[in-house]
MMTF fields as JSON, N, C-alpha, C and O atoms, coordinates in Angstrom:
{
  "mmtfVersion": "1.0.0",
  "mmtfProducer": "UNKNOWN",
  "numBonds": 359,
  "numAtoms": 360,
  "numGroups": 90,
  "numChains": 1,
  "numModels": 1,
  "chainsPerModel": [1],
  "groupsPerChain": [90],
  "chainIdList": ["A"],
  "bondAtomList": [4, 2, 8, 6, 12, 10, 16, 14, 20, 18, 24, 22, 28, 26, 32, 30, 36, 34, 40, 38, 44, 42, 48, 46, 52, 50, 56, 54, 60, 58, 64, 62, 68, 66, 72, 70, 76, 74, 80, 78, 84, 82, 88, 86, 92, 90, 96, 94, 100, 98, 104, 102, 108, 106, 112, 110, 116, 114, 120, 118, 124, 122, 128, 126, 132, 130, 136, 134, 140, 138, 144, 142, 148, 146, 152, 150, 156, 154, 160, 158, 164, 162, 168, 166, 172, 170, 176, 174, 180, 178, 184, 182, 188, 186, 192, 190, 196, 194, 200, 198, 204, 202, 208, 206, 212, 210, 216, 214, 220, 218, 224, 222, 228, 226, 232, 230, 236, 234, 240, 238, 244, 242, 248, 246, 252, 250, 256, 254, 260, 258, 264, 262, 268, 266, 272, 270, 276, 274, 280, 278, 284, 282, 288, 286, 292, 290, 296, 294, 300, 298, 304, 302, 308, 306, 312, 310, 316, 314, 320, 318, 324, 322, 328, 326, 332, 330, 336, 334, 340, 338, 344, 342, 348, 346, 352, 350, 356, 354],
  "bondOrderList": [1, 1, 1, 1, 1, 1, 1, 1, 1, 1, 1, 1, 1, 1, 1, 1, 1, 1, 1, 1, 1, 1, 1, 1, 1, 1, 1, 1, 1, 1, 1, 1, 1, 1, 1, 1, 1, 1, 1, 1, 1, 1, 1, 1, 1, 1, 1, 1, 1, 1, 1, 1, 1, 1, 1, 1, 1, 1, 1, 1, 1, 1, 1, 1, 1, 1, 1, 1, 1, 1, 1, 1, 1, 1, 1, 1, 1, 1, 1, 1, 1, 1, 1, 1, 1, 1, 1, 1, 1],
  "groupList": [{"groupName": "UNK", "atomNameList": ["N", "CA", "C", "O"], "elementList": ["N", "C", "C", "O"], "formalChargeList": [0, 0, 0, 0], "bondAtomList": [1, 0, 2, 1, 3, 2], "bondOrderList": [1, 1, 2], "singleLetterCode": "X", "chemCompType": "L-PEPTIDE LINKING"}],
  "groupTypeList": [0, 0, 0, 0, 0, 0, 0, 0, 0, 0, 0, 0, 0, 0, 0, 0, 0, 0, 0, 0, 0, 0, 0, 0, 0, 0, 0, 0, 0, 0, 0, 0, 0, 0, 0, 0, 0, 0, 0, 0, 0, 0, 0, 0, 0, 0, 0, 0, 0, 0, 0, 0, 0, 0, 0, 0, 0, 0, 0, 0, 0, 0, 0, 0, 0, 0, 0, 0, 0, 0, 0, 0, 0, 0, 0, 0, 0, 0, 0, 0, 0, 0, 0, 0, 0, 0, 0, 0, 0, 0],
  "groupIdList": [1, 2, 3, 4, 5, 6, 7, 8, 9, 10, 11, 12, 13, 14, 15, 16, 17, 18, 19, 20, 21, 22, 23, 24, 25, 26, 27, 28, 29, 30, 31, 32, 33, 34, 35, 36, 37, 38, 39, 40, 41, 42, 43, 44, 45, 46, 47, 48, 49, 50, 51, 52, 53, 54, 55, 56, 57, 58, 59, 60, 61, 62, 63, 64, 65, 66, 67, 68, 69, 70, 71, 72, 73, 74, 75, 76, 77, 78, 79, 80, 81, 82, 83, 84, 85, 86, 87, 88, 89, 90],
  "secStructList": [7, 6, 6, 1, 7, 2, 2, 2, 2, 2, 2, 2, 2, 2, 2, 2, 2, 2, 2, 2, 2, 2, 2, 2, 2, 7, 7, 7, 7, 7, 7, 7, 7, 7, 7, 7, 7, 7, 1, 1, 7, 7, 7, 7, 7, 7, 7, 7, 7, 1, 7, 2, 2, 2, 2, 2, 2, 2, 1, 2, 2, 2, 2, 2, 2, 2, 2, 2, 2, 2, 2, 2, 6, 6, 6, 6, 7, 7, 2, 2, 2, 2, 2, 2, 2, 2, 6, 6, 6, 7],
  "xCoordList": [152.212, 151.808, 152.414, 151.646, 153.727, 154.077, 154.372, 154.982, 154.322, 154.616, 153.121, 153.13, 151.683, 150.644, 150.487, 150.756, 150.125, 149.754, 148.229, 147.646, 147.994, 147.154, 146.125, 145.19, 145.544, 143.856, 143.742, 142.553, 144.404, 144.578, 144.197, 143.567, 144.976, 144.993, 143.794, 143.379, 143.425, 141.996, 141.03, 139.977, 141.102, 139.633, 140.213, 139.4, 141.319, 141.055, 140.566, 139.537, 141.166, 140.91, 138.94, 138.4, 138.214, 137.076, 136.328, 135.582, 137.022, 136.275, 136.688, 136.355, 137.369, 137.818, 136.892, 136.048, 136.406, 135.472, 134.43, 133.88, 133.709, 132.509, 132.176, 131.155, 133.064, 133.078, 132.784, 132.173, 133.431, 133.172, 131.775, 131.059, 131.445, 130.069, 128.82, 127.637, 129.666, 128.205, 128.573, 127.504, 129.263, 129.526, 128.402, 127.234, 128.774, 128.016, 126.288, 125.51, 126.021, 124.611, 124.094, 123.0, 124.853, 124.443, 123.499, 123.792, 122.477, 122.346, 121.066, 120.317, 120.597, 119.669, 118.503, 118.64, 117.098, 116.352, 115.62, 115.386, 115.063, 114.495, 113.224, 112.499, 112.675, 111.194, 110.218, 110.098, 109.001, 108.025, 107.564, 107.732, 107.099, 106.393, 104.905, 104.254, 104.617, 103.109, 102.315, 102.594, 101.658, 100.69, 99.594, 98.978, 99.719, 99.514, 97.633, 97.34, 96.742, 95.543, 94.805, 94.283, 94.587, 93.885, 92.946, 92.191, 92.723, 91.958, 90.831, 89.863, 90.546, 89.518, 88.888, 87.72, 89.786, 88.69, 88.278, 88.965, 87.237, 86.58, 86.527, 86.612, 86.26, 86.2, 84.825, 83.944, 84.626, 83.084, 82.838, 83.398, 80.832, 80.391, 79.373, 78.558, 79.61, 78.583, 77.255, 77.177, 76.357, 74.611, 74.4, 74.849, 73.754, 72.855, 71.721, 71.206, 71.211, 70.706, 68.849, 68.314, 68.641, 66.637, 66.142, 65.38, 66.432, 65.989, 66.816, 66.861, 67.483, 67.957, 67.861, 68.894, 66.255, 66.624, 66.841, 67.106, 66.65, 67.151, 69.004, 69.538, 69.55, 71.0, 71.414, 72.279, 70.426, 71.219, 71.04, 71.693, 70.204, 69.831, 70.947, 71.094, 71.505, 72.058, 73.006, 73.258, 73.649, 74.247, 73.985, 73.933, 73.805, 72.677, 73.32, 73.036, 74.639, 75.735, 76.098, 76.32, 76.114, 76.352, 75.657, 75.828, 74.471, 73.385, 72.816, 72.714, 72.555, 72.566, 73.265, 72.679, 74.558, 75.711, 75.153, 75.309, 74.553, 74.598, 73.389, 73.208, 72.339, 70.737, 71.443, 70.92, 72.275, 72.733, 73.788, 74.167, 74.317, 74.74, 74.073, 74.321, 73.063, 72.036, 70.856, 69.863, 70.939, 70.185, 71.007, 70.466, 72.05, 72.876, 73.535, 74.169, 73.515, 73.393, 72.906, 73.453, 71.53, 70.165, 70.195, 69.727, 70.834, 70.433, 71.747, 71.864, 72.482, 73.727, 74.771, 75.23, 75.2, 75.802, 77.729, 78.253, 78.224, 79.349, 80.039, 79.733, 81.09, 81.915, 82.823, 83.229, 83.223, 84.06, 83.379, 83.832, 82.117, 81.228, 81.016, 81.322, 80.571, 80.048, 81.312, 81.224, 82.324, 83.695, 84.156, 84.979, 83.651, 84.211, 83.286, 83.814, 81.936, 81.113, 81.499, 81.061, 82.038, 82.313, 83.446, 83.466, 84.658, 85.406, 85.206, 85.928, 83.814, 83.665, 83.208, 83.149, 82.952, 82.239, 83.4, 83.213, 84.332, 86.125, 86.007, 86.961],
  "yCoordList": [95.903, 97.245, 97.799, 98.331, 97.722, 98.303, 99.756, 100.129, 100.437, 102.029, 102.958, 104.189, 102.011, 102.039, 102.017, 100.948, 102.991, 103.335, 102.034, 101.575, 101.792, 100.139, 100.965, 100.171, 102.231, 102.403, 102.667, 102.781, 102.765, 102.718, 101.53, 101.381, 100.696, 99.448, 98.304, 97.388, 98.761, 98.297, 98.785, 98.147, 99.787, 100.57, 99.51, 98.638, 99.444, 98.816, 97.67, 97.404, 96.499, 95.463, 95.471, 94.984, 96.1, 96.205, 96.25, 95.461, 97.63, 97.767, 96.995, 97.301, 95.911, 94.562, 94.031, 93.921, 93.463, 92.465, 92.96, 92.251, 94.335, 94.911, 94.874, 95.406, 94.227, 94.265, 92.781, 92.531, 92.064, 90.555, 90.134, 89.246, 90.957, 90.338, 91.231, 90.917, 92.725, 92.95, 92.087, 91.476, 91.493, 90.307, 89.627, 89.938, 88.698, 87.699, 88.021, 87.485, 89.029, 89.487, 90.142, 90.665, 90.3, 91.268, 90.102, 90.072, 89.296, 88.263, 88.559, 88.417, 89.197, 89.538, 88.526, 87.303, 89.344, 88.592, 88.162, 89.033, 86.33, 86.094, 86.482, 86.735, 86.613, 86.937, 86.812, 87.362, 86.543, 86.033, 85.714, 86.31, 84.792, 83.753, 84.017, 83.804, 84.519, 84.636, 83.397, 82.571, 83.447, 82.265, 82.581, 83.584, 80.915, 81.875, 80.746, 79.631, 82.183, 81.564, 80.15, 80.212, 79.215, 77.914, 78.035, 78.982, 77.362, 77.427, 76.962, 77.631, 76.238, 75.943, 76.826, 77.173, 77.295, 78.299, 79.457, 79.64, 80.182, 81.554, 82.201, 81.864, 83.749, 84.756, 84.652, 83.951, 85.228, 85.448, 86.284, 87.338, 85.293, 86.28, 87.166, 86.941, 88.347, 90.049, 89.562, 89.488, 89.303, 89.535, 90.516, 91.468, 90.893, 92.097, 92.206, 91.16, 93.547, 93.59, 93.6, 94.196, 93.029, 92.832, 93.899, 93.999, 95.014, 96.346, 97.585, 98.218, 98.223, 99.425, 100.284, 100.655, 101.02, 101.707, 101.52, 102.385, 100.026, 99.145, 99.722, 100.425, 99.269, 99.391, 100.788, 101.246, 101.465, 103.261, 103.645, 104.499, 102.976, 103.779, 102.874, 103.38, 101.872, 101.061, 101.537, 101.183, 102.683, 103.575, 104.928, 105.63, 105.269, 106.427, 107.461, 108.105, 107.695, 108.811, 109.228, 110.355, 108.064, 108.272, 108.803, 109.722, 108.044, 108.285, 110.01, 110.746, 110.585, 111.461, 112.384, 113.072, 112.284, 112.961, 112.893, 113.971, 112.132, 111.909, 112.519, 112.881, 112.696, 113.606, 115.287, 116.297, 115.399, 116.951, 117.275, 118.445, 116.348, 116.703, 116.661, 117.522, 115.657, 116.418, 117.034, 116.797, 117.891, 119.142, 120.383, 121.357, 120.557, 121.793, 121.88, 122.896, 120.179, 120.639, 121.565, 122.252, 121.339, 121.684, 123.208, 124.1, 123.407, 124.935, 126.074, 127.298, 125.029, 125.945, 126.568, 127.675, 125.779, 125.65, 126.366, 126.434, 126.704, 127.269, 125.36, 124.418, 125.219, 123.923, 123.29, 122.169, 123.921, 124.295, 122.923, 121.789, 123.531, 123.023, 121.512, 120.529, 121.316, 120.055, 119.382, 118.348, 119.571, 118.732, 118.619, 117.822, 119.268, 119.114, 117.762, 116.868, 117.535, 116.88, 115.636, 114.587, 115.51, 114.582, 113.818, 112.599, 114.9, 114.1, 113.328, 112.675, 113.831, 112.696, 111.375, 110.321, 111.527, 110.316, 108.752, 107.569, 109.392, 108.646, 107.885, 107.234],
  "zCoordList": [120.756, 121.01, 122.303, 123.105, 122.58, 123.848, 123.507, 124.509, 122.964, 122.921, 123.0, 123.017, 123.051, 123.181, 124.872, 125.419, 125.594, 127.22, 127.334, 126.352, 128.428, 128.965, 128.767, 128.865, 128.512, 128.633, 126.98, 126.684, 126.105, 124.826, 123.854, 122.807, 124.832, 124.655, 124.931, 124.222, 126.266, 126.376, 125.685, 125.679, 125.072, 124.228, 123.143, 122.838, 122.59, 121.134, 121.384, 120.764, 122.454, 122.708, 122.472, 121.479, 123.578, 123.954, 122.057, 121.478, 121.579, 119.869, 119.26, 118.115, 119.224, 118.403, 118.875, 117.985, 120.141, 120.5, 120.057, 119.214, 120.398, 119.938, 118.467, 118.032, 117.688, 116.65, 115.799, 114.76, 116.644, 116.208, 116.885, 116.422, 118.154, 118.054, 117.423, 117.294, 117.002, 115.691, 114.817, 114.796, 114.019, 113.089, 113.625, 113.391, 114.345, 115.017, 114.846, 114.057, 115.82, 115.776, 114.971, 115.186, 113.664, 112.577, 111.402, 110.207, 111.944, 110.759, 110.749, 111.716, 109.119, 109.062, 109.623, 109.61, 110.218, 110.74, 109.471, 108.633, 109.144, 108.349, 108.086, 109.048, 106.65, 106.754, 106.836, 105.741, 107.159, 107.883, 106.068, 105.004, 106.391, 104.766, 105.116, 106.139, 103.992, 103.991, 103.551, 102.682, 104.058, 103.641, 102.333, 101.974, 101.741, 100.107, 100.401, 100.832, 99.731, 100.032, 99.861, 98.748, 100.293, 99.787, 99.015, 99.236, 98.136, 96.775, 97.52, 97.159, 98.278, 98.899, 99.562, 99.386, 100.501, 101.229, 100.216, 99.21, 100.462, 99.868, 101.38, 102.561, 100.266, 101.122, 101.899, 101.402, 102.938, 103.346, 102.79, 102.491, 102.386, 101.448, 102.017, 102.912, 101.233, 102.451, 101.324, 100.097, 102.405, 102.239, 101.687, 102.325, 100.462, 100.579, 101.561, 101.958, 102.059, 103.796, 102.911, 101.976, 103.466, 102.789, 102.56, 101.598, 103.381, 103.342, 103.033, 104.088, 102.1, 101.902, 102.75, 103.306, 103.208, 104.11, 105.608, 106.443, 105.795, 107.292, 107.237, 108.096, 106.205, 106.079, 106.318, 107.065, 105.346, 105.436, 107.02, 107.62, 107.454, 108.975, 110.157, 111.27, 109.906, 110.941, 111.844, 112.996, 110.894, 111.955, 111.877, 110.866, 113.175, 113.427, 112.945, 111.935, 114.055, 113.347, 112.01, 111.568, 111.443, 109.857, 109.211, 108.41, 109.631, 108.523, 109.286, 108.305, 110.188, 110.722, 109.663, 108.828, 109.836, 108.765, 107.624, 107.051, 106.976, 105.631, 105.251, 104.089, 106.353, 105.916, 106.513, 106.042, 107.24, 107.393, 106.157, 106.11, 105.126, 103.916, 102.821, 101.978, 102.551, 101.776, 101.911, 101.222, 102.857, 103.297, 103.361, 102.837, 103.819, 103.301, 102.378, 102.093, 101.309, 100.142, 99.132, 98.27, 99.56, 98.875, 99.278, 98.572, 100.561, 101.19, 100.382, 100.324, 99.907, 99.255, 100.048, 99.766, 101.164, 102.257, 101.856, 100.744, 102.96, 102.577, 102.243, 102.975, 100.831, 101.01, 101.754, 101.446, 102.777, 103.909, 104.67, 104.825, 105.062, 106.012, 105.244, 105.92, 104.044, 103.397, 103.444, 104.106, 103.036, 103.11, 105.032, 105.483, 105.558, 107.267, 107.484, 108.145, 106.977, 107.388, 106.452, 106.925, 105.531, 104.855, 105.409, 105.577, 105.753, 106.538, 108.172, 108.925, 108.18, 109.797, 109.243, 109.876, 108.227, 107.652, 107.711, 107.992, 107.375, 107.393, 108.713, 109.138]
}
């Protein structure tokens, strides 16, 4: 390459190398192996709670929400409002 000027020459040089080491570092990363469930173990199992209305009340907020939706149910409430309140529930 002598009819090629030395800063010409160094860029190609430099993008030849930059190039063999994306080669190099281009190896896909392997994939994490899931672990396949043991027949032995089980899931934990959910209690039913002794009391129904112990459970509905356990969280205050919710259940709060959930007696101010069926009460402006009943009142014939704009749906705006019943779906805003539904989505705090999320």
């Amino acid at each position: 390459m002598p009819d090629i000027d030395p800063i010409t020459q160094e860029a190609l040089r430099r993008a030849s190398q930059m190039r063999g080491n994306a080669r190099i570092n281009h190896r896909p990363a392997p994939k994490p192996q899931r672990e396949a469930p043991k027949p032995n173990e089980t899931a934990p199992s959910v209690k039913p709670p002794d009391d129904p209305v112990k459970a509905f009340f356990k969280d205050k907020e919710e259940s709060i929400i959930l007696l101010l939706i069926l009460l402006l149910m009943e009142e014939k409430t704009d749906p705006s409002l019943l779906l805003a309140l539904m989505f705090l529930l999320l």
